[in-house]
ZATORKE-715643 format. One line per 2 residues: their letters; for each residue z, y negated, x negated of N, C-alpha, C, CB. Coordinates in steps of 0.2 Angstrom, whole numbers, plus 5000, padded with zeros to 4 digits. Last residue first. Glycine has a CB too. Layout:
a> Z,Y,X,Z,Y,X,Z,Y,X,Z,Y,X  ...;
END
This chain:
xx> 4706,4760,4954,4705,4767,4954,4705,4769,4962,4712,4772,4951  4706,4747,4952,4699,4749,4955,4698,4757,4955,4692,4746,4952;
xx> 4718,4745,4946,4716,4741,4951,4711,4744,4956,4713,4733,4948  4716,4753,4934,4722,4755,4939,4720,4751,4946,4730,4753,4935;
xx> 4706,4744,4929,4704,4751,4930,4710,4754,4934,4703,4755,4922  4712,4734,4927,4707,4733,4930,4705,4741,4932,4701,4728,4927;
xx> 4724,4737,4917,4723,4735,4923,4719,4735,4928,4723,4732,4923  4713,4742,4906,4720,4748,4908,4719,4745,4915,4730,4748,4903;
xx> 4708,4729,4904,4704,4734,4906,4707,4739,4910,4701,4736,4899  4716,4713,4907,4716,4719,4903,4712,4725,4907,4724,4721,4902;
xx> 4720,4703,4914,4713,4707,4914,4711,4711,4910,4709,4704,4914  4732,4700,4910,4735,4701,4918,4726,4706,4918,4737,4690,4924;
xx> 4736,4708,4894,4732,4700,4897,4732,4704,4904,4722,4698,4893  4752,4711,4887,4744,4715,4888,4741,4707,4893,4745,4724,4895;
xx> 4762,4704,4880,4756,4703,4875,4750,4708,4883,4759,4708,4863  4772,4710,4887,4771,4703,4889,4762,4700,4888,4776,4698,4886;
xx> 4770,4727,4893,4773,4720,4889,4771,4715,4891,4772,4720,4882  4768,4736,4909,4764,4734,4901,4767,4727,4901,4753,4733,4902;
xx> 4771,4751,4916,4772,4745,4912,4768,4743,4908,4778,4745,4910  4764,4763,4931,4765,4760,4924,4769,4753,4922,4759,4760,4922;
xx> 4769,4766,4943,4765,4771,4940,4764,4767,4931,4757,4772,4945  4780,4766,4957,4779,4764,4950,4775,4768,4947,4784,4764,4947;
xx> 4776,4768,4973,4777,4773,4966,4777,4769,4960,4770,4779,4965  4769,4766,4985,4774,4762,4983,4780,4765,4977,4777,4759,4989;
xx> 4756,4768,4987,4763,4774,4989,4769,4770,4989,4765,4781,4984  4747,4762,4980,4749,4760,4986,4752,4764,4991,4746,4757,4989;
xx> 4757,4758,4966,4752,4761,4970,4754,4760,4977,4751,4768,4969  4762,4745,4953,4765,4750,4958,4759,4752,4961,4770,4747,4962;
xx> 4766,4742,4937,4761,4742,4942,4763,4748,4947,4754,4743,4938  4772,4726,4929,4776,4732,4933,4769,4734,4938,4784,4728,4938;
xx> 4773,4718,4917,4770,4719,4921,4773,4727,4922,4763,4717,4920  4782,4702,4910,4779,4708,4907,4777,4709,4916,4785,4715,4901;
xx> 4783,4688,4906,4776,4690,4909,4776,4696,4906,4770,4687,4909  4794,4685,4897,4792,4684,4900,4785,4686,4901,4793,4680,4901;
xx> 4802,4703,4888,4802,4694,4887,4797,4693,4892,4799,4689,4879  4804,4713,4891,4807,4713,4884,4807,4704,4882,4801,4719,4878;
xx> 4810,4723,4906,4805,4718,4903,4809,4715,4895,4804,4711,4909  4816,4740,4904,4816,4732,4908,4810,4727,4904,4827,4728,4907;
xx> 4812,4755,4906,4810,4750,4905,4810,4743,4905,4808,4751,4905  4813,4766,4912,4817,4765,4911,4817,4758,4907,4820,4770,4908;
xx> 4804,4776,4924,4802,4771,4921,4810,4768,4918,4797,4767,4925  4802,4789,4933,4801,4790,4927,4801,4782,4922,4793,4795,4928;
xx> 4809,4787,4945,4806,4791,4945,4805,4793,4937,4801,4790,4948  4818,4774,4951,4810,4773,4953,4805,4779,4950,4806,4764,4950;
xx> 4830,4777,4948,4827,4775,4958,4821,4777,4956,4828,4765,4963  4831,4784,4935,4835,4786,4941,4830,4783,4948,4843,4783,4941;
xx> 4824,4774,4929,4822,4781,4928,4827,4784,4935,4824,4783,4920  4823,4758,4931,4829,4765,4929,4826,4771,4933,4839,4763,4933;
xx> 4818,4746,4931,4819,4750,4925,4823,4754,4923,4819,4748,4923  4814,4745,4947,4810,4745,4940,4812,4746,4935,4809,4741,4939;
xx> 4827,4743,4951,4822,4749,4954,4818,4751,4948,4817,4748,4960  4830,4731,4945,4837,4738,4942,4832,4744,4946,4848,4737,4947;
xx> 4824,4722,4951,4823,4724,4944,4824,4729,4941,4825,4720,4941  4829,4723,4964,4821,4725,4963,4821,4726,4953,4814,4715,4967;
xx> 4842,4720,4961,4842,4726,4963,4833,4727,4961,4845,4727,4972  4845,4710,4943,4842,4707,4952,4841,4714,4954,4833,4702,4953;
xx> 4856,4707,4933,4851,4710,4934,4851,4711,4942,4851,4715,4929  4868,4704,4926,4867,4702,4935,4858,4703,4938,4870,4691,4936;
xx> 4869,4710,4915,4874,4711,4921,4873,4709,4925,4878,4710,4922  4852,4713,4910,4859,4710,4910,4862,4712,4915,4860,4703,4910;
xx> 4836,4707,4918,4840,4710,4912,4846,4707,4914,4838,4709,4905  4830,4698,4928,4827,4703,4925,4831,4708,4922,4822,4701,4921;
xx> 4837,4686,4942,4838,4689,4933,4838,4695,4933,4844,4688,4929  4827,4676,4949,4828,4681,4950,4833,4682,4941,4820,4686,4952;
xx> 4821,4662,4961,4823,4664,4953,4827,4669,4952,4827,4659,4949  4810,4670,4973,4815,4665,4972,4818,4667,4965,4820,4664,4978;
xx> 4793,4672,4973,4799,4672,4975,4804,4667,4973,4801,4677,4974  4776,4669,4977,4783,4668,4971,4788,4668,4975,4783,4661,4965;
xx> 4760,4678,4982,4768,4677,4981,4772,4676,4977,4770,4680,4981  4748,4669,4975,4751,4673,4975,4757,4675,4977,4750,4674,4971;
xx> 4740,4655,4972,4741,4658,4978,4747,4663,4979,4734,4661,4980  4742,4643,4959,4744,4650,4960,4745,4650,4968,4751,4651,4957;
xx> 4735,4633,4949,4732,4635,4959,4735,4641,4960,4723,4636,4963  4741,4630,4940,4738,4638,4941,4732,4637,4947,4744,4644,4943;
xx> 4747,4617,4940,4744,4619,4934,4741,4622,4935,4746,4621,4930  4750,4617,4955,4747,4608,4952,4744,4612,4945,4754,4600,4951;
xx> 4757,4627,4956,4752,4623,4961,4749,4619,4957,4753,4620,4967  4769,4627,4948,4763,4635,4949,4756,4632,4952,4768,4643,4958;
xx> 4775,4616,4950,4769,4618,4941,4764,4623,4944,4775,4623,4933  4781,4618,4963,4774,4611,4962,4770,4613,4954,4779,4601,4961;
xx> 4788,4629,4962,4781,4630,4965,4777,4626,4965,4782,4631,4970  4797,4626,4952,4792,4632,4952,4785,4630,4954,4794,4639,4956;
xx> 4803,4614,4960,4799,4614,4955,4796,4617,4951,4801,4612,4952  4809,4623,4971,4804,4616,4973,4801,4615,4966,4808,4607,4977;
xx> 4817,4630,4965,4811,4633,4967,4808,4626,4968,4811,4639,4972  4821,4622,4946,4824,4624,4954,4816,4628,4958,4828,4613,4959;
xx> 4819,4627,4929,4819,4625,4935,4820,4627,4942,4814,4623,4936  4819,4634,4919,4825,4631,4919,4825,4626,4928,4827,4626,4911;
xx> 4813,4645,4911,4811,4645,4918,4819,4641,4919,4809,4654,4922  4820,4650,4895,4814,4646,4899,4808,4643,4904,4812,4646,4897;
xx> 4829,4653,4890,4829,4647,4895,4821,4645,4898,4831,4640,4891  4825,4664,4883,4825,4658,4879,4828,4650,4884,4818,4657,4876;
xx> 4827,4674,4898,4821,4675,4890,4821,4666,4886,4809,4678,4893  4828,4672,4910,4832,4677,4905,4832,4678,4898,4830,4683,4906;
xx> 4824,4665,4921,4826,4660,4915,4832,4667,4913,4830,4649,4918  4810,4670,4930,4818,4672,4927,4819,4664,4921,4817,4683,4921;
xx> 4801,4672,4945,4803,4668,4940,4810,4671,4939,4802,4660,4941  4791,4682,4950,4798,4682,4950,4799,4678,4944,4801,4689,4950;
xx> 4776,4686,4959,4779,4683,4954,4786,4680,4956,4775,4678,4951  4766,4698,4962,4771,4696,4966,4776,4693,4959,4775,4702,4970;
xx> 4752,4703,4970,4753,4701,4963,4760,4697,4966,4747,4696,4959  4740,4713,4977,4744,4709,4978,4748,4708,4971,4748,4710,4983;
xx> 4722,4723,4981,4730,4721,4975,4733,4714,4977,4727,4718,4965  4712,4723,4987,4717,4728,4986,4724,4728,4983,4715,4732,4982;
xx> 4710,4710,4993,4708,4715,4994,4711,4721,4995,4705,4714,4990  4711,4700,4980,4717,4701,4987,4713,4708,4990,4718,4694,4993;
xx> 4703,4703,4968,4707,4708,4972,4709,4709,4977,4709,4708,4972  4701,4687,4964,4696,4691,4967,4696,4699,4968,4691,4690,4963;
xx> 4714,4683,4966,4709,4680,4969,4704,4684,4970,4708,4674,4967  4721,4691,4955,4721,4690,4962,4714,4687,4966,4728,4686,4963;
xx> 4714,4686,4946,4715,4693,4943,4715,4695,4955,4725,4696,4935  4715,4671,4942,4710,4676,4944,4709,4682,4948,4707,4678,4939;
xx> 4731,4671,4942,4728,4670,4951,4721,4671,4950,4729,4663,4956  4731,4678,4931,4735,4681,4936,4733,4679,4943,4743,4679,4934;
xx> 4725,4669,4922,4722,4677,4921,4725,4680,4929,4726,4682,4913  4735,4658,4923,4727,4658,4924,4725,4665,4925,4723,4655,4919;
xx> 4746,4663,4918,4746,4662,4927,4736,4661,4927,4752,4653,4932  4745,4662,4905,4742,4670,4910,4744,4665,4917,4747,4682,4910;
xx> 4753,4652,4904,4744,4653,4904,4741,4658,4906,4740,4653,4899  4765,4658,4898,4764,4655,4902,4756,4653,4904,4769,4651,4900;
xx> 4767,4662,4883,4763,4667,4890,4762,4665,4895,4765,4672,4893  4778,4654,4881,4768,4653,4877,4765,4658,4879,4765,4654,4867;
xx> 4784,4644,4894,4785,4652,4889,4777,4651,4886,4786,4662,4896  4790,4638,4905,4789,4635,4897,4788,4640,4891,4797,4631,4895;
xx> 4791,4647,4916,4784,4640,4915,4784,4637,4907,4786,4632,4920  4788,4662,4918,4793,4659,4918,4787,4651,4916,4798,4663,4912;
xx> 4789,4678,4928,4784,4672,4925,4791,4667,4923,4778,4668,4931  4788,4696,4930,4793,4691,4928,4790,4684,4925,4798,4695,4923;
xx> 4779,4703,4943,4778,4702,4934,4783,4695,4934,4768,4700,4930  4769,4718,4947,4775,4713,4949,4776,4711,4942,4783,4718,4953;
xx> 4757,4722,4958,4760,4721,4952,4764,4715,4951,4755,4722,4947  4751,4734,4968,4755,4729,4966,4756,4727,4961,4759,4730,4967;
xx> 4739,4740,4982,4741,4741,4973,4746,4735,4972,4734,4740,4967  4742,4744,4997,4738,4740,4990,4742,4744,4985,4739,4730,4990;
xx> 4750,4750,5005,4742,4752,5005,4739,4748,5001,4737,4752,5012  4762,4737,5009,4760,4746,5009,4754,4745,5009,4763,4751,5015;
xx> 4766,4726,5010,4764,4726,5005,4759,4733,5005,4769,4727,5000  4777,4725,5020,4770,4723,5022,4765,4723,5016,4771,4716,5025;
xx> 4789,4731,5015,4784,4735,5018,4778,4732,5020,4787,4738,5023  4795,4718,5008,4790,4723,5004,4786,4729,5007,4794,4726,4999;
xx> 4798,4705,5018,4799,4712,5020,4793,4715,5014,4797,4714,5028  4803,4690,5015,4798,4693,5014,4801,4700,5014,4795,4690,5008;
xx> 4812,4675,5020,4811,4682,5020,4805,4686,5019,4813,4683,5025  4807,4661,5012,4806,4663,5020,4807,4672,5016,4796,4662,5025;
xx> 4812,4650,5003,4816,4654,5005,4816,4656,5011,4820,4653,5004  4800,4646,4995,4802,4642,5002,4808,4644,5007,4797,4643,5005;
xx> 4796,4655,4986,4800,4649,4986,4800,4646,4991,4797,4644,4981  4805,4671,4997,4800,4667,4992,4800,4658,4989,4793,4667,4997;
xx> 4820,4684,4996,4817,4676,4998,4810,4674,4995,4823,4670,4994  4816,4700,5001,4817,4693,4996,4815,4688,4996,4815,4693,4992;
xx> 4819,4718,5003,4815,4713,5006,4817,4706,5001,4817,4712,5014  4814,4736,5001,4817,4727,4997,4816,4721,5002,4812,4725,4990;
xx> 4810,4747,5002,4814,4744,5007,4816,4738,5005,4819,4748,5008  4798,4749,4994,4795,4745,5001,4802,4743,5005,4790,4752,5007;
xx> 4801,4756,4985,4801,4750,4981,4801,4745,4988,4793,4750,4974  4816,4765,4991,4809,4763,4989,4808,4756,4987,4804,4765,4995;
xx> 4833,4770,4981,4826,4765,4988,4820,4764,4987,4827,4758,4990  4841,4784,4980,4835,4778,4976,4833,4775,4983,4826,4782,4970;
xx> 4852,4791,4983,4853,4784,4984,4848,4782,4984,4857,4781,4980  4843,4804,4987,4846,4802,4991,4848,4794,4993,4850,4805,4988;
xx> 4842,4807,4972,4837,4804,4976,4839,4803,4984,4830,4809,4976  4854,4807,4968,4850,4801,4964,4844,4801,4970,4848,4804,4953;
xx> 4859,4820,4973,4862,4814,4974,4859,4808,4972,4869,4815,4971  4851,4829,4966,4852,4828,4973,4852,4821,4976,4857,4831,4974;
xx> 4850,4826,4952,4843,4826,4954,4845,4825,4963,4836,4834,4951  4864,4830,4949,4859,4824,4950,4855,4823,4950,4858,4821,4946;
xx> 4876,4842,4956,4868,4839,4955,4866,4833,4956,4862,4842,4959  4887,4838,4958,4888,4836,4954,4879,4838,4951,4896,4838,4951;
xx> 4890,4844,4972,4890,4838,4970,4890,4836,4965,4893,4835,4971  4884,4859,4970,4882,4854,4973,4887,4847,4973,4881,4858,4980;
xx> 4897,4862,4960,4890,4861,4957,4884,4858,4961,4888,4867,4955  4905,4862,4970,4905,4858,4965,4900,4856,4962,4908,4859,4960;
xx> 4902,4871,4978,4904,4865,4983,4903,4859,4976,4916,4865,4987  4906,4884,4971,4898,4882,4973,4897,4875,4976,4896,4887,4979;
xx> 4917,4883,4968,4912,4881,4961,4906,4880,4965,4909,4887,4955  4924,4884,4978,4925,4882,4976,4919,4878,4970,4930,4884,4977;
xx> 4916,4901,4982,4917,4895,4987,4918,4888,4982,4924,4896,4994  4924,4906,4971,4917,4905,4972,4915,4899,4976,4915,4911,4975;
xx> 4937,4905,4973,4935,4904,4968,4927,4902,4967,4937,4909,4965  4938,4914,4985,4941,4904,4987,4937,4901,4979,4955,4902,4986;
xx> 4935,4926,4983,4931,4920,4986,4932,4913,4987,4931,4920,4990  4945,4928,4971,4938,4928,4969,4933,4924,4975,4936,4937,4967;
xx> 4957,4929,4981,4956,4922,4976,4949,4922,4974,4960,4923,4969  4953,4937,4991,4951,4932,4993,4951,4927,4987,4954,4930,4998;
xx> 4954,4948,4981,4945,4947,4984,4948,4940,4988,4938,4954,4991  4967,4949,4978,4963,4948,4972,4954,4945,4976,4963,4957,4967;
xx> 4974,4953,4990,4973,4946,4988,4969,4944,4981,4981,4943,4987  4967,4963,4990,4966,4961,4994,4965,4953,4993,4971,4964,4998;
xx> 4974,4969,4979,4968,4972,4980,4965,4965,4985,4967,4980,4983  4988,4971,4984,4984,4964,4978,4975,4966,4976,4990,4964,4967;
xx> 4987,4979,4997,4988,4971,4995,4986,4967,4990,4994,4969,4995  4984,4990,4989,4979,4987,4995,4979,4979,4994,4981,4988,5003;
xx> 4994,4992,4981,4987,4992,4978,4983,4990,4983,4985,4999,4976  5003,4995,4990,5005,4988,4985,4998,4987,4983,5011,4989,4977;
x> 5000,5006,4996,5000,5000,5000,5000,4994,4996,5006,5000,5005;
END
């Protein structure tokens, strides 16, 4: 009888034991729990300079590319490349500019003064948002999708200095980065644009 009982109580420890690792090792998968939290790039929404709400789902079925501008930067002249590159895309591609003053100061302006240089220098049509920070501890949620491998899949990549580029599909899939030095009419681009 003594041999039953600890026979007995020996299979429920080994269940309680089992049961318990299995409960664990489901919380403590990260591929689970990581896609669970990630948000798409489409659940975002964000002020523009005029601070009208802007829903990223009205984006869906183009191509994207998202790119940190700043006005006093010596990249600053791709905005020329950037409202070509749009203008004769809108079509398929939208282009979404996020001023930062992350990189030397040098986007130190309010949005009424973004958006009179963006206009009066570029003729920038494009969407610009409101002043955003790319890097760092107060790094902006759209920026933290962008360069963490966890929400957006495979990209861990924050911007290294102004006008780097972020190219999204019209899944709303990060599919590549390119530095500040690549030109908004870079070939790689035009060929992601017209795939």
């Amino acid at each position: 009888m003594k041999n039953l009982v600890f026979l007995g109580c020996l299979i429920l420890l080994v269940t309680a034991y089992a049961i318990s690792n299995s409960h664990a090792s489901k919380s403590k998968n990260p591929s689970k729990t990581k896609n669970t939290m990630a948000k798409s790039f489409y659940d975002f929404t964000m002020k523009d300079l005029d601070g009208k709400e802007v829903d990223f789902s009205s984006f869906k079925g183009k191509k994207i590319m998202v790119v940190n501008v700043a006005s006093k930067c010596g990249y600053t002249p791709q905005y020329e490349a950037l409202q070509k590159l749009y203008s004769e895309n809108s079509d398929k591609l939208v282009i979404l500019g996020f001023p930062a003053n992350n990189f030397g100061g040098q986007e130190p302006g309010s949005s009424e003064e973004i958006k009179s240089f963006c206009s009066e220098n570029y003729g920038v049509t494009f969407p610009m948002f409101e002043k955003v920070s790319v890097k760092g501890f107060d790094k902006h949620p759209i920026y933290r999708w962008l360069s963490d491998a966890e929400q957006n899949g495979w990209n861990n990549e924050e911007p290294s200095w102004n006008f780097c580029k972020y190219m999204i599909d019209e899944k709303g899939e990060l599919i590549k980065f390119f530095p500040s030095k690549v030109d908004p009419l870079d070939q790689e681009i035009l060929a992601i644009i017209n795939a």
